[in-house]
DRENROKE-446202 format. One line per 8 residues: number of its first residue (from 1); for each residue x, y, z of N, C-alpha, C, CB. Coordinates in steps of 0.1 Angstrom, whole numbers, plus 2048, in hexadecimal, padded with zeros to 3 digits. Glycine has a CB too. Layout:
! DRENROKE-446202
NUM> X/Y/Z/X/Y/Z/X/Y/Z/X/Y/Z ~ ...
This chain:
! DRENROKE-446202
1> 8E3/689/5C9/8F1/68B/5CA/8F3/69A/5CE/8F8/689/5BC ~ 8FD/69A/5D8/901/6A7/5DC/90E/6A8/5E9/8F2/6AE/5E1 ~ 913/6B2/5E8/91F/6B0/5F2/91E/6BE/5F9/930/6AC/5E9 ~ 926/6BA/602/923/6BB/60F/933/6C8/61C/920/6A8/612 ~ 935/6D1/61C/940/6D8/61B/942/6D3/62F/93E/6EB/614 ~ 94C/6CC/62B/953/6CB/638/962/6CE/63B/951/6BF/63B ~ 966/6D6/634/975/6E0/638/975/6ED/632/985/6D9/632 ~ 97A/6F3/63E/983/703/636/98E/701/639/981/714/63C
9> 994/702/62F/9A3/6FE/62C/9A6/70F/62D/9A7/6F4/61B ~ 9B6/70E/634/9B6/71B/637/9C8/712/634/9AE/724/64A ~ 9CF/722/62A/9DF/71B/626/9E7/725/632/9E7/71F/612 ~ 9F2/71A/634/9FD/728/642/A06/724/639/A01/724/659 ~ A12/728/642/A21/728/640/A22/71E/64A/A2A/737/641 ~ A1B/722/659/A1F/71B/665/A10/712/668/A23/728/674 ~ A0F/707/662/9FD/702/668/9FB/6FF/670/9F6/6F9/664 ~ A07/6F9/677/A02/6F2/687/A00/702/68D/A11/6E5/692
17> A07/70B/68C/A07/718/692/9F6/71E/695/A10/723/687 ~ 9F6/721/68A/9E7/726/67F/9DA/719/685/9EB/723/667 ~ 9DF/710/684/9D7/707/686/9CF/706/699/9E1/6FB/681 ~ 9DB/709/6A5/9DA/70B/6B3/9D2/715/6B4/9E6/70C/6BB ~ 9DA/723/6A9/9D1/72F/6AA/9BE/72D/6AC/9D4/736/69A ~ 9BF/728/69B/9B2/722/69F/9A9/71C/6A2/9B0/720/69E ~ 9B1/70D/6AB/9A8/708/6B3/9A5/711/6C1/9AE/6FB/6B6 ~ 9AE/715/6C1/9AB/724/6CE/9A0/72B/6CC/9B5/731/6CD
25> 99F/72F/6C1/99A/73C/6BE/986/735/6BE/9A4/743/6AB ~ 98A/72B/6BB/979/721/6BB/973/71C/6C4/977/715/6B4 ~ 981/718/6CE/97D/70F/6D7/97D/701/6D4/973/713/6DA ~ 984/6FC/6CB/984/6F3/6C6/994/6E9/6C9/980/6F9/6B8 ~ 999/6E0/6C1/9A3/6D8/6C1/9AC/6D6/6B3/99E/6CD/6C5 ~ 9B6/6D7/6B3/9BF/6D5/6AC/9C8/6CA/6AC/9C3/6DE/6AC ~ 9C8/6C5/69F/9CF/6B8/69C/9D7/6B6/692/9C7/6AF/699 ~ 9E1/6B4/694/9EA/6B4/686/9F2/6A6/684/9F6/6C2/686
33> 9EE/698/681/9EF/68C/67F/9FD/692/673/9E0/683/679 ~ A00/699/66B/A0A/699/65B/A0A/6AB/65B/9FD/68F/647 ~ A0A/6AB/650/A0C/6B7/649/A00/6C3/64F/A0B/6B3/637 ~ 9F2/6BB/653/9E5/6C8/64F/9E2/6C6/65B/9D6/6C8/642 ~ 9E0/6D4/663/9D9/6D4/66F/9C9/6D1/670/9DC/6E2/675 ~ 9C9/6CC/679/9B7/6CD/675/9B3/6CF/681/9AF/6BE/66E ~ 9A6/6D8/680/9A4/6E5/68C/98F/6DA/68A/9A7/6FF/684 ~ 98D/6D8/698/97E/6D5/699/97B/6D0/6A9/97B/6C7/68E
41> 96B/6D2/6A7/96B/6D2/6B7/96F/6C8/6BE/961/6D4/6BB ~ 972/6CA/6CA/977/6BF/6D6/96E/6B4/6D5/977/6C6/6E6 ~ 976/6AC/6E0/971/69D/6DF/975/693/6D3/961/69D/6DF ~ 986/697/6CC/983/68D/6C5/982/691/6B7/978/687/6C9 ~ 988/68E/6A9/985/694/69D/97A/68A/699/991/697/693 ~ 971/691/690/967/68A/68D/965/689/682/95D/68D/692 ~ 968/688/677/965/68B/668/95D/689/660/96B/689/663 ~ 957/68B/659/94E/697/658/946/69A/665/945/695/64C
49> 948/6A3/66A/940/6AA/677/930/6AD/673/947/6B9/67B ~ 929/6A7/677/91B/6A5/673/914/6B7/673/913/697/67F ~ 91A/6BF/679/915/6CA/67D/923/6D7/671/916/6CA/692 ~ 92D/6D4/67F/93A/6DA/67D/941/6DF/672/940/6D4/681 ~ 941/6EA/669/94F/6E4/660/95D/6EC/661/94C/6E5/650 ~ 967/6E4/667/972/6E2/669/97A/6EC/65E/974/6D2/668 ~ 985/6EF/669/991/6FA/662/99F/6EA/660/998/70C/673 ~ 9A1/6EF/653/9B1/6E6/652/9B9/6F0/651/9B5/6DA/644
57> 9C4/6EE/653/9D0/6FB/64F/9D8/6EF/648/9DB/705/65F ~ 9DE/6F3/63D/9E5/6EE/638/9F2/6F7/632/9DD/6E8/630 ~ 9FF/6EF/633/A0A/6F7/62F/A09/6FA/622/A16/6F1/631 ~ A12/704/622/A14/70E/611/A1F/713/614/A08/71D/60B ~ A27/715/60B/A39/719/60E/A34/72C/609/A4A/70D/5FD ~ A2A/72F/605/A2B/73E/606/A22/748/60B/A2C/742/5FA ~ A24/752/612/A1E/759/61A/A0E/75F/613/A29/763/61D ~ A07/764/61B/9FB/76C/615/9FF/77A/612/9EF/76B/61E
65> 9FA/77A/602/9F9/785/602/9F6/795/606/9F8/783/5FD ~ 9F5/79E/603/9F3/7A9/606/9E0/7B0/602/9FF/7B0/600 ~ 9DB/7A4/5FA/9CF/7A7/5F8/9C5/79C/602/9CD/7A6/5E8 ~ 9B9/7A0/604/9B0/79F/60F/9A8/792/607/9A6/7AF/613 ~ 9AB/789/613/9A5/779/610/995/77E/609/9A3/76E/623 ~ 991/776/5FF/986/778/5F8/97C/76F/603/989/773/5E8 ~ 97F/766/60A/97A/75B/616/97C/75D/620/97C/750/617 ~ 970/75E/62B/977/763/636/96F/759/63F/975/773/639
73> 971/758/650/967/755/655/962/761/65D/969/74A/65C ~ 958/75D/664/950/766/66B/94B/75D/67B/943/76C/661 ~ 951/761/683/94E/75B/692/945/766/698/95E/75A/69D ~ 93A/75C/69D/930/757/6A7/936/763/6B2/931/746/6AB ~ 92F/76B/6BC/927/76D/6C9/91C/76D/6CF/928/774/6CB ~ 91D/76A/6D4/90E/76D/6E3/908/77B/6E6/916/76A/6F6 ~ 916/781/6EA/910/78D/6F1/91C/795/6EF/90B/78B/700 ~ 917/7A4/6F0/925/7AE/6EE/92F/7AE/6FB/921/7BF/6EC
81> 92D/7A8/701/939/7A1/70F/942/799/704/932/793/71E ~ 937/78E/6FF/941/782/6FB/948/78A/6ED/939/771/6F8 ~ 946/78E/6E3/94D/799/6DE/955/79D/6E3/947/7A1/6DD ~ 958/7A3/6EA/961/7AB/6F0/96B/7A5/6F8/95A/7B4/6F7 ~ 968/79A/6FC/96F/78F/704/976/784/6F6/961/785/711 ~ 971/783/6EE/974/77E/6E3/97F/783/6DA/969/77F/6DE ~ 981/78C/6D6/987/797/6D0/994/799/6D9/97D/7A3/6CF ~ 993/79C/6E7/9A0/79B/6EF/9A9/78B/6F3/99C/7A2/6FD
89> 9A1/784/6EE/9A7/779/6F0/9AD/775/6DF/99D/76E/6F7 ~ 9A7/77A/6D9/9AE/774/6CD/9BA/77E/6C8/9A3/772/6C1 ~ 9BA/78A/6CB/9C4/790/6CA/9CF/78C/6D3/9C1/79A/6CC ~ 9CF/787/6E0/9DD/781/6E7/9DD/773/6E4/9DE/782/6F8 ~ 9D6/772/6D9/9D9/764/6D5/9E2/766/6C7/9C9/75A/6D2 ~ 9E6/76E/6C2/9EB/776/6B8/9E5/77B/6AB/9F5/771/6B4 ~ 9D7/77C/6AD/9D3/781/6A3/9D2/794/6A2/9C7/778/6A2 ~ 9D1/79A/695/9D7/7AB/695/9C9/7AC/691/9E6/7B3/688
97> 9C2/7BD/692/9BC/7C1/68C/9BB/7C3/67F/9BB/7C7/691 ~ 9B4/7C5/676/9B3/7C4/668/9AA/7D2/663/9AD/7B6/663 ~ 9AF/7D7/65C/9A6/7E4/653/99F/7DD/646/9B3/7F2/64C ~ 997/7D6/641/995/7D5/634/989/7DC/62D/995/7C9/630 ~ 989/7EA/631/97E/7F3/62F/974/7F5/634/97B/7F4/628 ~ 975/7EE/641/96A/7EB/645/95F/7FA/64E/96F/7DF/64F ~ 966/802/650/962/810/658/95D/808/665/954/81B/651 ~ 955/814/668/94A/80D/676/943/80B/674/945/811/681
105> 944/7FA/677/93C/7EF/67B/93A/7EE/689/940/7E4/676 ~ 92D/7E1/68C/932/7DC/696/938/7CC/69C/92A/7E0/69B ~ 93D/7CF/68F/946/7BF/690/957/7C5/691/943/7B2/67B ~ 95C/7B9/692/96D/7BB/694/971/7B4/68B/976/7B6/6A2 ~ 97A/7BA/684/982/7B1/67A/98E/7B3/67D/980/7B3/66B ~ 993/7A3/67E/9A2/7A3/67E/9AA/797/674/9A6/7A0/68D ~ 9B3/793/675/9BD/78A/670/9C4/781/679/9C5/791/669 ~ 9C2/777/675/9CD/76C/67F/9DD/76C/67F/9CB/75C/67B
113> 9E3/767/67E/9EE/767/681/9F5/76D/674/9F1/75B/686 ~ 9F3/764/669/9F8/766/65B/9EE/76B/651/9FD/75A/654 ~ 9E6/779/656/9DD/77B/651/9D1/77B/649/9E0/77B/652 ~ 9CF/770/64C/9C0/76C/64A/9B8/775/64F/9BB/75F/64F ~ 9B0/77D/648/9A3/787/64C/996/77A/656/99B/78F/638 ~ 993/77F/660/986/77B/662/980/787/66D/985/76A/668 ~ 974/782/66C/968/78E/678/966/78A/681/958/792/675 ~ 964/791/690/95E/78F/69E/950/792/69C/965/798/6AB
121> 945/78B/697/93A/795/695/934/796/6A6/92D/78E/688 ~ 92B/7A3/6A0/924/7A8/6AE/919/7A0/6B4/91E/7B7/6AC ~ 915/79E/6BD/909/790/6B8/8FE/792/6B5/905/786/6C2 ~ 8F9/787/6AA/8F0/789/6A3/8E3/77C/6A8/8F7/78A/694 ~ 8D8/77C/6AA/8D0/76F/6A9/8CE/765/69F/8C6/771/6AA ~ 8D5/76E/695/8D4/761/688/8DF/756/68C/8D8/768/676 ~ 8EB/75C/68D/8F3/750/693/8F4/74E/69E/8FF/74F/691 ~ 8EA/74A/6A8/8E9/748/6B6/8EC/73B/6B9/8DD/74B/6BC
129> 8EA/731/6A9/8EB/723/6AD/8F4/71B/6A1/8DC/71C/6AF ~ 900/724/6A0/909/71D/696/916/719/69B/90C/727/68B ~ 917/718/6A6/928/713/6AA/92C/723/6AA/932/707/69C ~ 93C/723/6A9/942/72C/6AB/947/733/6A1/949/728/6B1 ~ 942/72B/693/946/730/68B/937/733/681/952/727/686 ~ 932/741/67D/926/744/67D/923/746/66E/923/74F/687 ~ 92E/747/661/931/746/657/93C/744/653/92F/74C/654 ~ 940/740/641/94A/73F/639/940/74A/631/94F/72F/633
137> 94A/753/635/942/75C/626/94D/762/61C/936/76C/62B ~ 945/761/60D/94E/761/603/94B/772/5FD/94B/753/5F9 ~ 954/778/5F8/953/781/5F1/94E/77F/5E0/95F/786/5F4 ~ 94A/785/5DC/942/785/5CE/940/790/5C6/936/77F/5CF ~ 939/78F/5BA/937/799/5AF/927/793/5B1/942/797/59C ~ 922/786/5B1/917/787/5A8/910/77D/5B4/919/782/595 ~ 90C/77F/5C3/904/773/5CD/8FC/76D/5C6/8FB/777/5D9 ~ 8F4/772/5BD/8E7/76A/5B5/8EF/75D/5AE/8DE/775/5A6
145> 8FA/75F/5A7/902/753/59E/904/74B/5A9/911/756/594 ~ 90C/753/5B5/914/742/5BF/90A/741/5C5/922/743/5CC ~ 8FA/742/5C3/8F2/73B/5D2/8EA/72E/5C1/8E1/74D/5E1 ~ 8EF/732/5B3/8E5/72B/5AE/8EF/720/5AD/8DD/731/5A2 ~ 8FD/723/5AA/90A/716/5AC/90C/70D/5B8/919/71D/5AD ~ 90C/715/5C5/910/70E/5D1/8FE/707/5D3/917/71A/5DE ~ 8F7/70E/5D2/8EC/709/5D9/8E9/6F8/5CF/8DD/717/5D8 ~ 8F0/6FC/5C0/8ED/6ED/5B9/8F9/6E3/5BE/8ED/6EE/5A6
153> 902/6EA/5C6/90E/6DF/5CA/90B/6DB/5D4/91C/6E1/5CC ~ 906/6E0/5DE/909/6DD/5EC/8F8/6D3/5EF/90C/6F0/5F7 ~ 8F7/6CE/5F9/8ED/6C9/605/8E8/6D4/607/8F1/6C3/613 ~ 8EE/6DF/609/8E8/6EA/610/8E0/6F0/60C/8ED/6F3/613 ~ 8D4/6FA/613/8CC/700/60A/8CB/70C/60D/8C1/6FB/608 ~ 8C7/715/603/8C8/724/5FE/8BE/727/607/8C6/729/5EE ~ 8BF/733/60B/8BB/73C/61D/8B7/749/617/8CA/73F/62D ~ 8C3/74B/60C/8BE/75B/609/8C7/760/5FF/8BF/766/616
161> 8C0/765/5F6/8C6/76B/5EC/8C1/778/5E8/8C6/763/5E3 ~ 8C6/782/5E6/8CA/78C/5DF/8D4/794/5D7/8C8/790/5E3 ~ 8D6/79E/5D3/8DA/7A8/5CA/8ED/7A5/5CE/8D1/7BA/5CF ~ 8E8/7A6/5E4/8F5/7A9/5EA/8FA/7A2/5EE/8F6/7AF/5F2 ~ 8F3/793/5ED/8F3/78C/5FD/8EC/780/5F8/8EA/794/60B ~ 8F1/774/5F9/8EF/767/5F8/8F3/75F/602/8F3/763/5EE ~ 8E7/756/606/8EA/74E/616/8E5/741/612/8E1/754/626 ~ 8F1/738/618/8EE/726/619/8F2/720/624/8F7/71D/60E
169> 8E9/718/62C/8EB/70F/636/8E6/702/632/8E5/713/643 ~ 8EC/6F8/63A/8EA/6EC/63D/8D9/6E7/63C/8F2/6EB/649 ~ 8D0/6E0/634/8C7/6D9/634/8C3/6D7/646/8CB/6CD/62B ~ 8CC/6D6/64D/8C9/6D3/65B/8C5/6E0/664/8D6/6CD/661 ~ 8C7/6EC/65F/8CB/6F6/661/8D2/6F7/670/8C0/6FD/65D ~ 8DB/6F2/66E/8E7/6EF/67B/8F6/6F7/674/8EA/6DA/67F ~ 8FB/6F8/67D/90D/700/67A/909/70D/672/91C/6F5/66E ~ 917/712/670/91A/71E/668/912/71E/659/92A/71E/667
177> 912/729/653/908/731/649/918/731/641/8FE/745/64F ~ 913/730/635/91F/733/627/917/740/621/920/724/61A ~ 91C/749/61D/915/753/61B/920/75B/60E/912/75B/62A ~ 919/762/604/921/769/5FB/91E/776/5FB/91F/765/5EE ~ 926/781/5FA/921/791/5FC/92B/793/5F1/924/79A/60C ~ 922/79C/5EB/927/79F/5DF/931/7B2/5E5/916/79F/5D2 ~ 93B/7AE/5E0/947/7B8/5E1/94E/7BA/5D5/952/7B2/5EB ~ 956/7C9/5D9/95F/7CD/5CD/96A/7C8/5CD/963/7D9/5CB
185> 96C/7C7/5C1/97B/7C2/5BA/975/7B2/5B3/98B/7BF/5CA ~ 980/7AA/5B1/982/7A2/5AE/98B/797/5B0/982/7A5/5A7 ~ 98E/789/5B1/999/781/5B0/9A4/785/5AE/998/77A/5A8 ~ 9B0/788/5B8/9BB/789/5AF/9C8/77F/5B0/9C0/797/5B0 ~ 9C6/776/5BF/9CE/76C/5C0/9CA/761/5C4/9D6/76E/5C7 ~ 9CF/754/5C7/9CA/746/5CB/9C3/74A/5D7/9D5/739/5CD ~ 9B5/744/5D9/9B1/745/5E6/9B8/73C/5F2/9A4/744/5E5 ~ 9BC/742/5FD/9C2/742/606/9BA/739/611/9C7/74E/609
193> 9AD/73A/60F/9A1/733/618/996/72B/60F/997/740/622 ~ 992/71F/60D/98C/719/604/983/70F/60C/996/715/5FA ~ 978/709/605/96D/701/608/979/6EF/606/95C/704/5FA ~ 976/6EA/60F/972/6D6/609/968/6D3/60A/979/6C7/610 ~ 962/6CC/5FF/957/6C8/5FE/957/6B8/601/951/6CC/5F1 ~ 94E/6B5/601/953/6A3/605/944/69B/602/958/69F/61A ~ 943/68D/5F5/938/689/5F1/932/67F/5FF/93B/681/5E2 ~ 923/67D/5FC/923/677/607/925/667/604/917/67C/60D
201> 926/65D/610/92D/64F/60A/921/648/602/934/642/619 ~ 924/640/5F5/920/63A/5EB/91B/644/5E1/918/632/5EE ~ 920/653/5E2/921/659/5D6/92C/65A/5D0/91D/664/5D6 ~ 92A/655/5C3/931/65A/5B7/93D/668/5B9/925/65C/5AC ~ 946/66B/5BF/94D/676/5B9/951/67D/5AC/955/675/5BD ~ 955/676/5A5/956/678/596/94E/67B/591/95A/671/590 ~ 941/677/593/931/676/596/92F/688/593/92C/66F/5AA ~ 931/68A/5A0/92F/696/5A8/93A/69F/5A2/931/695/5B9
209> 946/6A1/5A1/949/6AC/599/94A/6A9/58B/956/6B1/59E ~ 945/6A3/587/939/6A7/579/930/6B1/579/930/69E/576 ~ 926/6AD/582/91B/6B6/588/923/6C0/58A/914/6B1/595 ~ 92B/6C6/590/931/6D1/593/932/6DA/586/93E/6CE/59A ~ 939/6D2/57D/93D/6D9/574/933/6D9/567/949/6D4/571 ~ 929/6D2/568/91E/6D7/563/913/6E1/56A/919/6CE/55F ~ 917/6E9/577/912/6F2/580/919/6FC/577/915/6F1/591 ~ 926/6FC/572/930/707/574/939/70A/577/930/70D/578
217> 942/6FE/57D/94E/6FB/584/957/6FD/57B/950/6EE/588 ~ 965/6FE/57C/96D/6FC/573/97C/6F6/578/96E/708/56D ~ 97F/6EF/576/991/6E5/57B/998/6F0/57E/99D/6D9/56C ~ 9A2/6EB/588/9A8/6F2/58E/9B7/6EE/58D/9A2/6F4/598 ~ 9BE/6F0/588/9CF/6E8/58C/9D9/6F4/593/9D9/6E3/57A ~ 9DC/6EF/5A4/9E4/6F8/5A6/9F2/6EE/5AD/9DB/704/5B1 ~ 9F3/6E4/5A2/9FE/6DE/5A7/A00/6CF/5AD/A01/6E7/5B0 ~ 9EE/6CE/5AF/9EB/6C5/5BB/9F1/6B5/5B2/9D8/6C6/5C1
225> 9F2/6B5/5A7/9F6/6A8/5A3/9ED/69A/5A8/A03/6A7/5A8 ~ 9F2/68D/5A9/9E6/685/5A9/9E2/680/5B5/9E8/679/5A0 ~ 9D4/68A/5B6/9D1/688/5C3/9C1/67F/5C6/9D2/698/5CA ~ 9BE/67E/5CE/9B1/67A/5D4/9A6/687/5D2/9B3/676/5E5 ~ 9A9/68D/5D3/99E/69A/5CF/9A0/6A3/5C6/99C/6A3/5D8 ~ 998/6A9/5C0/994/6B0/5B5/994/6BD/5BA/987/6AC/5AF ~ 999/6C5/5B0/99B/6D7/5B3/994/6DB/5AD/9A8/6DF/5B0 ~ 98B/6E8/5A9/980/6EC/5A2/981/6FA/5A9/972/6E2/5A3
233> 97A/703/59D/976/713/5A2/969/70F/59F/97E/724/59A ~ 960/71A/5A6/952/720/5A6/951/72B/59C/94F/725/5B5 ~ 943/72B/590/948/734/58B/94C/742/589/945/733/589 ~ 94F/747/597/956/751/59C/969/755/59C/950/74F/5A9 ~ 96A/746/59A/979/741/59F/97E/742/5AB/983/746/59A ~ 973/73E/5B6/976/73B/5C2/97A/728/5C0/969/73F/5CC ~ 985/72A/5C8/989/71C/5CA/986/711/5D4/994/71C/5CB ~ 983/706/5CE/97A/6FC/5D7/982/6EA/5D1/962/700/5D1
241> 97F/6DF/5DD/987/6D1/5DC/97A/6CA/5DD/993/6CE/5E9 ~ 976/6BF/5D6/96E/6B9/5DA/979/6AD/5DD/962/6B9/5D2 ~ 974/6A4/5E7/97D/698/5EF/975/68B/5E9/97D/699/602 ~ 97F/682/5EC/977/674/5E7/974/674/5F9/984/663/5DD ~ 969/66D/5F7/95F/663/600/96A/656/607/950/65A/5F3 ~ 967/65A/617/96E/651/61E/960/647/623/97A/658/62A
């Protein structure tokens, strides 16, 4: 038993907006059937993307706050051309520069439209073969606790751990790296960017966030009422959905 993270749920005010942004910004397609945009590569939505995992934007009637997404992503380059060609395109696509202490680096950090923090990283070989999107990485106090939580939730398996820095990919070792870096501060609002997890078919869900919550999990109520999926924090209080099995 184990599940398997196939969305970053990302909340707007505007999703189809946020949502074009992002299929731009990947190279990817946007779809919005109802309420949630759903951002994944061309040719077609595919669900669960055997590689891929997919941005949703979903509406929220209130803006982001003034503190720095605890989740971010981190996009993929080639080369410091494509960097650089990267970065000017996503800015006239409306995304602003962002300060979040970063000094000099050699990555770019900016924000999309409704400020969502993410990075242009500089290129690196480790993500030479992850799609466009080369992490979800989470901010933390303690990488050793979320690589011993996530690594017992997920398919995925643990790449690397330390003091600073905890890394998980896919068993396949295909797509983007989930990664925790341990940073100052703490939790202080709902996270704005979050994991779906999704069981795989003829597992038990109920099953499975059991397991969760005998990892460390803990219920989550932010309203959602009676739904198909289960809300839960990490024991960090990062916020995460596991989905019923289609």
């Amino acid at each position: 038993m184990a599940l398997r993270p196939v969305h970053v749920i990302m909340k707007a005010l505007d999703a189809p907006a946020v949502g074009r942004f992002w299929a731009e910004a990947l190279g990817w397609s946007a779809h919005s059937p109802g309420v949630t945009t759903y951002v994944g590569p061309g040719g077609g939505l595919v669900w669960p993307h055997p590689v891929a995992v997919g941005v949703d934007v979903v509406p929220v009637p209130d803006p982001k706050t003034p503190a720095k997404n605890r989740v971010h992503l981190d996009l993929a380059t080639s080369s410091a051309g494509h960097q650089a060609e990267l970065v000017a395109r996503l800015l006239a696509l409306g995304a602003t520069p962002a300060d979040v202490g970063q000094g000099e680096v050699p990555w770019t950090v900016l924000a999309d439209p409704e400020g969502n923090e993410f990075c242009v990283l500089e290129p690196r070989e480790v993500y030479r073969d992850t799609g466009p999107i080369a992490a979800l990485v989470v901010d933390c106090a303690e990488p050793r606790l979320m690589a011993r939580f996530w690594g017992g939730a997920l398919d995925w398996t643990v790449r690397e751990v330390s003091d600073d820095h905890a890394v998980l990919r896919s068993a396949q070792d295909a797509g983007p790296y989930l990664e925790f870096l341990r940073t100052p501060g703490v939790k202080t609002v709902p996270d704005r960017v979050h994991l779906d997890l999704l069981p795989y078919p003829g597992d038990d869900k109920e099953a499975e966030v059991e397991r969760l919550r005998a990892l460390g999990a803990t219920d989550l109520d932010v309203g959602q009422g009676d739904v198909p999926w289960t809300c839960l924090t990490d024991p960090e209080g990062h916020e995460f959905c596991v989905l019923a099995p289609s």
